[in-house]
Each structure stands twice: as C-alpha cells, then as structure tokens.
MARGULO-261895 format. One line per 4 residues: their letters; for each residue x, y, z of N, C-alpha, C. Coordinates in Angstrom, 1 decimal. Example, Ala and Ser with C-alpha at 12.3 -4.5 7.8 and 13.67 -1.06 7.14 Angstrom:
REM residues 2
as) 13.2 -5.7 7.8 12.3 -4.5 7.8 13.2 -3.3 7.8; 12.8 -2.2 7.1 13.7 -1.1 7.1 12.9 0.0 7.9
REM end
This chain:
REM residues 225
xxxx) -12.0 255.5 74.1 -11.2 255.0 75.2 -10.9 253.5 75.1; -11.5 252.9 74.2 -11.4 251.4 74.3 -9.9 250.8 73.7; -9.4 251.5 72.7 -8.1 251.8 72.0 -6.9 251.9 73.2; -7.5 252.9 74.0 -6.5 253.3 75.1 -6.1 252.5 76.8
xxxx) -7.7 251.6 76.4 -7.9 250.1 77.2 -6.9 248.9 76.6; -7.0 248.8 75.0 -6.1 248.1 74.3 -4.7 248.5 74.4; -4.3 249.2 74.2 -2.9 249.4 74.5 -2.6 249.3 76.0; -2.9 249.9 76.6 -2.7 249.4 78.3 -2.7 247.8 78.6
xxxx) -3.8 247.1 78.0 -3.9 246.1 78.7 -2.5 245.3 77.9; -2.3 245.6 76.2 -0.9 244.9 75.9 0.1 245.2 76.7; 0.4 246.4 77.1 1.8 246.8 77.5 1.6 246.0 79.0; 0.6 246.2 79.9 0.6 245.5 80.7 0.9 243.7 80.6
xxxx) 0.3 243.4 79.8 0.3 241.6 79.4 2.2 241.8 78.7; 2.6 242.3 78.3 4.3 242.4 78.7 5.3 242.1 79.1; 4.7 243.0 80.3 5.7 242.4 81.3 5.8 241.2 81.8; 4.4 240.9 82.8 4.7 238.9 82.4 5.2 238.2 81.5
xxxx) 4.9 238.6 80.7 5.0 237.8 79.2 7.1 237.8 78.9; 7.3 238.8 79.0 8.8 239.1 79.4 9.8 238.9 80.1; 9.0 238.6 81.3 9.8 238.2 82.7 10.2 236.6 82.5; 8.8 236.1 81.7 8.6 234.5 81.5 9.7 234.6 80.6
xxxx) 10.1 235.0 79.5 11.0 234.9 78.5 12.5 235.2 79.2; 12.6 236.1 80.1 14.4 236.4 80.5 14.0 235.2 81.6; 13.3 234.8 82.0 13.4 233.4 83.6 14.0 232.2 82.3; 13.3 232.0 81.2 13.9 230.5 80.4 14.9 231.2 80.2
xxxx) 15.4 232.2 79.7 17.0 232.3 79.3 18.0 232.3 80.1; 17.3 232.3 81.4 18.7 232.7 82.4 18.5 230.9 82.4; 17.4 230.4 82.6 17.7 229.0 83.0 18.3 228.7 81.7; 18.4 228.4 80.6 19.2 227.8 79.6 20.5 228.1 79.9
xxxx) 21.0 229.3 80.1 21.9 229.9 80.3 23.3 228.9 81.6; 22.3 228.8 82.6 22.7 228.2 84.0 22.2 227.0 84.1; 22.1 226.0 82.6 21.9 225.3 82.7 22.5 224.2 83.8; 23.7 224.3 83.7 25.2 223.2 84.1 24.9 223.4 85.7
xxxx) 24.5 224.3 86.4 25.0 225.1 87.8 23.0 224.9 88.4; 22.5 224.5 87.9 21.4 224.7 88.0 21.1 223.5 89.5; 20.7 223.9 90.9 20.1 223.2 91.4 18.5 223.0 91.6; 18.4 222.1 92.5 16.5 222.0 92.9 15.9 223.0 93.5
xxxx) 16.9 223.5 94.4 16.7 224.8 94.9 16.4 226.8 94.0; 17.4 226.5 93.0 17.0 227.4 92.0 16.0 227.2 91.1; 16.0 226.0 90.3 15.3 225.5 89.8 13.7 225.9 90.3; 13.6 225.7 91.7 12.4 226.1 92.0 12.2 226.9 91.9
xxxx) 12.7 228.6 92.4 12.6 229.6 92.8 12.3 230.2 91.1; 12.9 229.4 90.3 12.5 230.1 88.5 11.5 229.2 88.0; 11.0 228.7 88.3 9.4 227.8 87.9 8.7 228.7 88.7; 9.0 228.7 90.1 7.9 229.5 90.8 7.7 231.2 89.9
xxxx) 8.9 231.3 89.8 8.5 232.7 89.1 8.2 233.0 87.7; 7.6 231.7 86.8 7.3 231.4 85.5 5.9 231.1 86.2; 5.5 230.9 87.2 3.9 230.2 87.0 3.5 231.9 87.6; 4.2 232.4 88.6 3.8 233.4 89.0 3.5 234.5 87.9
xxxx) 4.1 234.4 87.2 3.8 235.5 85.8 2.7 235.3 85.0; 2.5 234.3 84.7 2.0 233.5 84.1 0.4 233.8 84.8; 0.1 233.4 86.0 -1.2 233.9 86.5 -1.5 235.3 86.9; -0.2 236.1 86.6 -0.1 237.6 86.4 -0.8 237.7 85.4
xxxx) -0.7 236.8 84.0 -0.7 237.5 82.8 -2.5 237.0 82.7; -3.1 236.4 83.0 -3.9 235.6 82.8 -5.0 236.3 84.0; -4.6 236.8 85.3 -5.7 237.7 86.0 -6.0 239.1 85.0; -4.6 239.5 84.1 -5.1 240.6 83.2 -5.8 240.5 82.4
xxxx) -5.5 239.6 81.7 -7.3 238.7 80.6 -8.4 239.5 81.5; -8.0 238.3 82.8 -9.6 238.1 83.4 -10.4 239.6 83.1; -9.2 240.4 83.8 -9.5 241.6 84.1 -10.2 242.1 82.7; -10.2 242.1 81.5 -10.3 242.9 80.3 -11.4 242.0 79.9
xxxx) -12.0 240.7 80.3 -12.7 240.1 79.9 -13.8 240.5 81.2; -13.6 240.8 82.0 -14.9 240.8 82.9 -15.4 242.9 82.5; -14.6 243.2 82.0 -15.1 245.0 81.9 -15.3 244.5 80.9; -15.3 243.6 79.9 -15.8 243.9 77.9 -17.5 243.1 78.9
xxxx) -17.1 242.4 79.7 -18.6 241.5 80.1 -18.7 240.5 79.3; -17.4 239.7 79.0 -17.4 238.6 78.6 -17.5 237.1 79.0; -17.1 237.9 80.5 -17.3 236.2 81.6 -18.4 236.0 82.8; -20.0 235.9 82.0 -20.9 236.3 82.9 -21.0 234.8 83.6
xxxx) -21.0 233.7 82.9 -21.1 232.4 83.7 -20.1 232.8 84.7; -20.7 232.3 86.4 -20.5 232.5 87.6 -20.9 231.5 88.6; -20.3 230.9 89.5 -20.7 229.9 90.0 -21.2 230.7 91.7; -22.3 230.8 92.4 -22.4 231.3 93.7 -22.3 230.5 94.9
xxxx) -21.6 230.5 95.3 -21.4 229.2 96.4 -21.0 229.8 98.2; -21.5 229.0 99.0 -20.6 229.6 100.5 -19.5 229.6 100.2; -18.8 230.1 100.5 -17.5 230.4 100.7 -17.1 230.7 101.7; -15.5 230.3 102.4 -15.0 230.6 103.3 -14.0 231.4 102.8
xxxx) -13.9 232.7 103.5 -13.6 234.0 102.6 -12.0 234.1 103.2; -11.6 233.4 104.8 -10.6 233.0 105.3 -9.9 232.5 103.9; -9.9 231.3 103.6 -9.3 230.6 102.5 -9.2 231.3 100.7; -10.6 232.0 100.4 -10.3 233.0 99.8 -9.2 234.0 99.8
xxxx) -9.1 234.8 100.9 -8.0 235.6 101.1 -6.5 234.8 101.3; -6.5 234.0 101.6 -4.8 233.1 101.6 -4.7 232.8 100.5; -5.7 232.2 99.7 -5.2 231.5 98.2 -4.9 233.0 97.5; -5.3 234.0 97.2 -4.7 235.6 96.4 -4.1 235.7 96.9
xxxx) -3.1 235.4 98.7 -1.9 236.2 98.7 -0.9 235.4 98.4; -1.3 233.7 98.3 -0.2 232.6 97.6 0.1 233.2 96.1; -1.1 233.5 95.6 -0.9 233.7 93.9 0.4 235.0 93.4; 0.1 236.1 94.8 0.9 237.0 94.6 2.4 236.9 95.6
xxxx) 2.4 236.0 96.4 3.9 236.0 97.4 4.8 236.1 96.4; 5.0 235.0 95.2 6.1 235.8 94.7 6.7 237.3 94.2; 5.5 238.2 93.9 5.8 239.3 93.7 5.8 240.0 94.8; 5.0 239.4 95.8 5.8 240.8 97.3 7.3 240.4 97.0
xxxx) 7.6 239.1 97.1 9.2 239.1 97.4 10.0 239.7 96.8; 9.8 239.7 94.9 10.5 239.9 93.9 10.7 242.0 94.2; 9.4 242.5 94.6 9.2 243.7 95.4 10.0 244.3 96.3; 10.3 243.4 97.1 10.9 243.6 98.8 9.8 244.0 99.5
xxxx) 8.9 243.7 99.4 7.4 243.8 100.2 7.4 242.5 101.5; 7.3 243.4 102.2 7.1 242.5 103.8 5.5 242.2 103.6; 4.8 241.1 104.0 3.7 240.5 104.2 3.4 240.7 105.9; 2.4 241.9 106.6 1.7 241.2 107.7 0.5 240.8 107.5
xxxx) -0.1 239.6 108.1 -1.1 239.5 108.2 -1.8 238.8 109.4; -3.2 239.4 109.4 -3.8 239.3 110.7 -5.1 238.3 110.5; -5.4 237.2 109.9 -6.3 236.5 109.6 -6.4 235.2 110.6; -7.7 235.3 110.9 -8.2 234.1 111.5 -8.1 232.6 111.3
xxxx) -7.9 231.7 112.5 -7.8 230.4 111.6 -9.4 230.3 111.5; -10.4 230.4 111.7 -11.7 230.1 111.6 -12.2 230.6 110.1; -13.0 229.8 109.9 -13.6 229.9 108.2 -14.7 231.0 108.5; -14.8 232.2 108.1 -16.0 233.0 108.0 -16.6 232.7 106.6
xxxx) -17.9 232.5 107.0 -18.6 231.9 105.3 -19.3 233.2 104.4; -19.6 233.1 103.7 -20.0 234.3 102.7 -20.7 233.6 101.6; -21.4 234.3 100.8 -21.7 233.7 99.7 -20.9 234.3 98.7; -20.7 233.7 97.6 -20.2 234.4 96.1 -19.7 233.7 95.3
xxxx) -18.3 234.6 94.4 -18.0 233.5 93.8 -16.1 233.4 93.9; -15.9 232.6 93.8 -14.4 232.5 94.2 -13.3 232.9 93.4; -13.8 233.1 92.0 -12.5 233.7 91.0 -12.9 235.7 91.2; -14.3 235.9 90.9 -14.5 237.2 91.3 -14.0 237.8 92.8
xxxx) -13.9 237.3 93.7 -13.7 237.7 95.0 -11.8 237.7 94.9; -11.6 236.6 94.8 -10.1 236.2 94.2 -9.7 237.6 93.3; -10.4 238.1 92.6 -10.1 239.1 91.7 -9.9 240.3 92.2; -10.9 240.8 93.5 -10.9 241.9 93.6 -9.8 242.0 94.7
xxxx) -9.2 240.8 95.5 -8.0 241.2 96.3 -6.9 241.1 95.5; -7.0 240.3 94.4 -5.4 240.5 93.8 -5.1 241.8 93.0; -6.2 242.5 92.5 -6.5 243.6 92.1 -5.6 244.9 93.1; -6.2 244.5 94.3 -5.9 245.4 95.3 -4.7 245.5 96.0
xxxx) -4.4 244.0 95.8 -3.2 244.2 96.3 -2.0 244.3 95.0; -2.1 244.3 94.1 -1.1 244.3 92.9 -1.0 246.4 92.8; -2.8 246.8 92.8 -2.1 248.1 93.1 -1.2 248.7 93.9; -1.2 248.2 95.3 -0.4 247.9 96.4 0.8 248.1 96.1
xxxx) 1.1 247.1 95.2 2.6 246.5 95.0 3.1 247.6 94.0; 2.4 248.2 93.5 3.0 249.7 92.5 2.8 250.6 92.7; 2.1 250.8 94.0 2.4 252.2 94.5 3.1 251.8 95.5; 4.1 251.0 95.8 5.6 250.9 96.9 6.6 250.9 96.0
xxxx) 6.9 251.8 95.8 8.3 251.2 94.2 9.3 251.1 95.4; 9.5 251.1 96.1 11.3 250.8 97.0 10.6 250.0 98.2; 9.8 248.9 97.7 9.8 248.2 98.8 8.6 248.8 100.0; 8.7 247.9 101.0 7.5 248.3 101.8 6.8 247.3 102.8
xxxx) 5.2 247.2 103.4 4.8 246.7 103.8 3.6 246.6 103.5; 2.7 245.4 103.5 1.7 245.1 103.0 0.8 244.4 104.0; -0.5 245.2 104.7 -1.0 244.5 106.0 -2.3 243.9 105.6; -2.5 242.8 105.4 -4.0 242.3 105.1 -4.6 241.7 106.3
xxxx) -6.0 241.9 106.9 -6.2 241.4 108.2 -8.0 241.3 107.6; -8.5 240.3 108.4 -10.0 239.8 108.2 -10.0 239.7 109.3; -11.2 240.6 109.8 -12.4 240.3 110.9 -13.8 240.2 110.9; -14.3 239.2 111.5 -16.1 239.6 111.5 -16.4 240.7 112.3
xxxx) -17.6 241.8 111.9 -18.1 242.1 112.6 -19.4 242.2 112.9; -19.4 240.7 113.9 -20.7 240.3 114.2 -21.7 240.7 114.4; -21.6 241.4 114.7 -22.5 243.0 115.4 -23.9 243.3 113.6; -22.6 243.7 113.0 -23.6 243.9 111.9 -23.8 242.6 110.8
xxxx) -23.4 241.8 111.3 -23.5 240.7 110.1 -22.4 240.5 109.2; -21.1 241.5 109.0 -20.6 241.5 108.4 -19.2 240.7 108.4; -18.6 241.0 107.4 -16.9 240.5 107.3 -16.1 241.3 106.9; -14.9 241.8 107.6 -14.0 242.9 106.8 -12.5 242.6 106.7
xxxx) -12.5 243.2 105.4 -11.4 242.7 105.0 -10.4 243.8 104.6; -9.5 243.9 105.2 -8.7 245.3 105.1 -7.3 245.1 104.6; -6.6 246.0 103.3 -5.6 245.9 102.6 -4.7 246.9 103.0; -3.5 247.2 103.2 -3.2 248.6 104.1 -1.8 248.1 102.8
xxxx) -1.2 249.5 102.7 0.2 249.5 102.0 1.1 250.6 102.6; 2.0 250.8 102.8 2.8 252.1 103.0 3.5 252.7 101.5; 2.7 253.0 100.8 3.4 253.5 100.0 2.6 255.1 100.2; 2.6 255.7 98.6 3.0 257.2 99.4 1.5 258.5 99.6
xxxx) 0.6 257.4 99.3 -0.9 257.9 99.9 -1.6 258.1 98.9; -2.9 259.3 98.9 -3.7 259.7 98.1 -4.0 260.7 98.5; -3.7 261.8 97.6 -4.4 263.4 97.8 -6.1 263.6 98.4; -6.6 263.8 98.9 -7.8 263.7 99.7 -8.6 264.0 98.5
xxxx) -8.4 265.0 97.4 -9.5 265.5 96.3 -9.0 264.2 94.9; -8.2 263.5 95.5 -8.4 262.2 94.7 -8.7 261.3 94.6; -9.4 260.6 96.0 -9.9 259.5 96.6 -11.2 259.0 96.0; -11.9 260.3 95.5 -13.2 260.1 94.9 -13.0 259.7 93.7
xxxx) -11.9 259.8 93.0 -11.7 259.3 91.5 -10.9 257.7 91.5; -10.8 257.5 92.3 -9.9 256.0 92.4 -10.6 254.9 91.7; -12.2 254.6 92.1 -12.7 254.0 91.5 -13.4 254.3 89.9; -13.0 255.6 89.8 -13.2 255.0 88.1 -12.8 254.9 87.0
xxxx) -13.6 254.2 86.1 -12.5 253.0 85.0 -11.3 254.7 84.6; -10.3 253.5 84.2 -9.3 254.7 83.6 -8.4 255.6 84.6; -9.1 255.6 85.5 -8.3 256.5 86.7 -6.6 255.9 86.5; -6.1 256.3 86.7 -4.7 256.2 87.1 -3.6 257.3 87.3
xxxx) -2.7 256.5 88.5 -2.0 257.8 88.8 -0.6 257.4 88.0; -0.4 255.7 87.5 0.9 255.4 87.2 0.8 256.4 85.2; 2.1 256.5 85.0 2.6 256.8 83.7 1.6 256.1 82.4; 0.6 256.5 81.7 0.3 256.0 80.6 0.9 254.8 80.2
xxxx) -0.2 253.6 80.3 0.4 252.2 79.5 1.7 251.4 80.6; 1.9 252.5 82.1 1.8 251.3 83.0 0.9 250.4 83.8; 0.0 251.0 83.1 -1.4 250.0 83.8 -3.0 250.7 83.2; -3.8 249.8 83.4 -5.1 250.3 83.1 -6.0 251.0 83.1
xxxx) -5.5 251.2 84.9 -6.3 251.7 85.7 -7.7 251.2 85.7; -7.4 250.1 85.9 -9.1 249.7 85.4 -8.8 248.5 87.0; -8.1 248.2 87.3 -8.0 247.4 88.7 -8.9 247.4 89.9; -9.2 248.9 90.2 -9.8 249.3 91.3 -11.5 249.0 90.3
xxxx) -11.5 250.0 89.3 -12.5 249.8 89.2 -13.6 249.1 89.0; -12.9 247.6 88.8 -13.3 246.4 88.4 -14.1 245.9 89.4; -13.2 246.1 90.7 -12.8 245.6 92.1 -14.3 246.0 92.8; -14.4 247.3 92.9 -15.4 248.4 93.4 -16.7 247.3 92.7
xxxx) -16.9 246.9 91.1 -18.3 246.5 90.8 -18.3 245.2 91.6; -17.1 244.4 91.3 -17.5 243.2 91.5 -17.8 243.0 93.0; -17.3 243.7 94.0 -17.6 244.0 95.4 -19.2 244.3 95.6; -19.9 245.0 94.7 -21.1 246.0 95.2 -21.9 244.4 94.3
xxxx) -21.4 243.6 93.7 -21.9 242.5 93.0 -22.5 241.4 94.0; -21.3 241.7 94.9 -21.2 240.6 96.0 -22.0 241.3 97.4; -23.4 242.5 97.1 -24.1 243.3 98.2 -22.8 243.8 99.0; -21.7 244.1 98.8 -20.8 244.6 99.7 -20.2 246.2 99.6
xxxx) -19.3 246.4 100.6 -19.1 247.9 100.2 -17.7 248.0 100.3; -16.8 249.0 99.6 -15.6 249.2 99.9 -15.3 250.6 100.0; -14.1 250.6 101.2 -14.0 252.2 101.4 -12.6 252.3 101.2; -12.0 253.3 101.4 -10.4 254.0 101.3 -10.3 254.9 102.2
xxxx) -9.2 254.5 102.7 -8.6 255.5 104.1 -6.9 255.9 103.5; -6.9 257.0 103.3 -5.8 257.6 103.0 -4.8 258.7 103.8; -3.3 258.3 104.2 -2.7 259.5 104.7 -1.5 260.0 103.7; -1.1 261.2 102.8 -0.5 261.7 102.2 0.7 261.1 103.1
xxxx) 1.9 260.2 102.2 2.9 260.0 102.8 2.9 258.9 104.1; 1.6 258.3 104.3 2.0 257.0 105.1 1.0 256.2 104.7; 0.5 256.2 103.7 -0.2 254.5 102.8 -1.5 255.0 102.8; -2.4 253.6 102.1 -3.6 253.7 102.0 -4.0 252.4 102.7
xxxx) -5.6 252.5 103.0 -5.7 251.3 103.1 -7.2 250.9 103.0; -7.5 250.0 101.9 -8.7 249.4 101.2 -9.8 248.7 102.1; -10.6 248.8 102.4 -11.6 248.0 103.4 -12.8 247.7 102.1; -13.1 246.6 102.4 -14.1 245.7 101.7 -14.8 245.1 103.3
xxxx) -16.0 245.3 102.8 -17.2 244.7 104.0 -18.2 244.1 103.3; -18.3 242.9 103.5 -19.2 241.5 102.6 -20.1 241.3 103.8; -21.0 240.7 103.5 -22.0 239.9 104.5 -21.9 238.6 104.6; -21.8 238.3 106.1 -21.5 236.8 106.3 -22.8 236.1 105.8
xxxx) -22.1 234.9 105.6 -23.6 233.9 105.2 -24.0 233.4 106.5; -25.4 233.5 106.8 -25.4 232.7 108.1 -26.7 231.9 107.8; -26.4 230.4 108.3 -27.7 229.0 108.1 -28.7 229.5 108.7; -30.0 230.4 108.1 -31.3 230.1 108.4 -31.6 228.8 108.8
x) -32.6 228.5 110.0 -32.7 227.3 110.4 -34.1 226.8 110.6
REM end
C-alpha cells in the first residue's frame, strides 16, 4: 500500500503544484491590464496553493512518523480554528462554498500543539470541500461544554452524506470514496490519531443526501491553583 500512498500523494501534490503554474501564466499573460486588485486575488491564490501543497507533505510526513518534534503549549483553540479557515478561505471561494460560522469571541484554552490541531481542521474541512463538488455550505461552530470540561468543535458540510454501513470505515488509512489518486484518503485518518493524541474524541453525524458533520471534543485546559 505504500506505492498506492505514493502515487496518491503525487497526484494530489499536482494539483497545487498546477494551479501555481496556470496562476503565473495567466499573470504573464495579463501582464499590461494587470491591477492591485487582481494582482492580489492571484498571489493570494499562489500562496493559497502553495500551503495546500505543503499541508500534503505534512500529511505524508506525519503517517511515515517523520515529524515527531512537537511543541505542547495552551492554546487558544478560538484562534486555532480561524487561522485553518484563513488558510482555506481561498478555496471555499474558488469552490462556491458559503462559510457559516458560529465561534466565540472568547479564547477557550486547551493544551496541544498548533500545527497538529491546525491539521486536523484543515484536513476536515478540505474533505468538506470534495465532497460539495457544485458548491455548498460549510458550518464550523465552537462551544465549551462546561459541564464536562470540554470544547467542541463542529464541521458540518452539505454535501451528499454517508451510507450509515460506511461511517465505520471513514477513519481508516486508505478509506476513500473519491476516484483512485484523487486523494489519499489518509485525511480523516490522520485527523482521528492526531485528535485521540490530543486525549480527545471525534464523532460523525451523517444524513444520506443532507451532509455530514464532524465533531471533535478536546479538553479545556483549566489553571490548577
């Protein structure tokens, strides 16, 4: 399978890699006509690729267990979740994916680590973004719930669900429902260890034909005193 992890992960590293190549040609192209305003909107979508291509490293380098150095720190898991959905705004848009979101202005603290946590929402939401092929909506919402100590963080998509006798296979490596060598299928299941890494748990709520939606539950950090 490792062969069949290699090929997937080239074909995936690709497409960024491709997008970045037709974004400089259109700009060489438009050079003359080129304002500040375009100009931006095609850098933004060259860096946006670019940390596309480079979360897929991460991704192939954290399953080989190449990137054990980890920094564990409080974290404010608020600011966590806004920084992954800045990294991915350009692709909801380039999508036609509508963004709700329901996040707190208050910092919920957590311990961990900020590129792994970072990983497992862009993970989740990038699935997201390929199981909506015509567009959609994308609901990310954070709450504590104090009660148990916890923090939850919920990913919701409308795309077109999950078979109930396939729910159980989502998280493991290889799973995939897209076409051979359009993805890894290794997304979720990255997602699932690094979560259970972080003492946390993640579930799936699925309706055939009106979306899924990912729940991750972390434990708040709270100051012993």
């Amino acid at each position: 399978s490792m062969g069949y992890l290699v090929s997937g992960v080239a074909h995936e590293l690709n497409h960024p890699l491709n997008n970045i190549s037709l974004t400089v040609e259109t700009m060489m192209e438009d050079m003359e006509e080129l304002n500040k305003e375009n100009l931006k909107t095609y850098l933004l979508d060259i860096l946006t690729q670019s940390e596309r291509a480079k979360h897929i490293i991460e991704n192939l380098l954290d399953f080989a267990g190449a990137r054990r150095v980890t920094v564990i720190e409080n974290l404010d898991i608020v600011s966590v979740v806004k920084k992954s959905i800045n990294l991915i705004a350009n692709q909801l848009r380039i999508n036609k994916i509508d963004l709700n979101q329901d996040i707190p202005e208050k910092a919920l603290y957590i311990k961990g680590s900020q590129s792994k946590l970072e990983q497992i929402f862009i993970n989740i939401i990038i699935n997201a973004i390929q199981v909506m092929k015509d567009g959609g909506i994308l609901t990310i919402s954070v709450k504590p719930d104090s009660e148990n100590k916890n923090v939850l963080i919920k990913i919701s998509d409308t795309g077109p669900g999950i078979p109930h006798e396939e729910i159980k296979k989502i998280f493991e490596p290889f799973y995939t429902t897209k076409a051979i060598g359009k993805g890894t299928g290794l997304g979720l299941s990255v997602s699932k260890s690094l979560v259970i890494e972080h003492n946390g748990e993640i579930k799936v709520e699925s309706k055939l034909g009106a979306g899924t939606t990912f729940i991750i539950i972390l434990p708040l950090y709270e100051e012993t005193v």
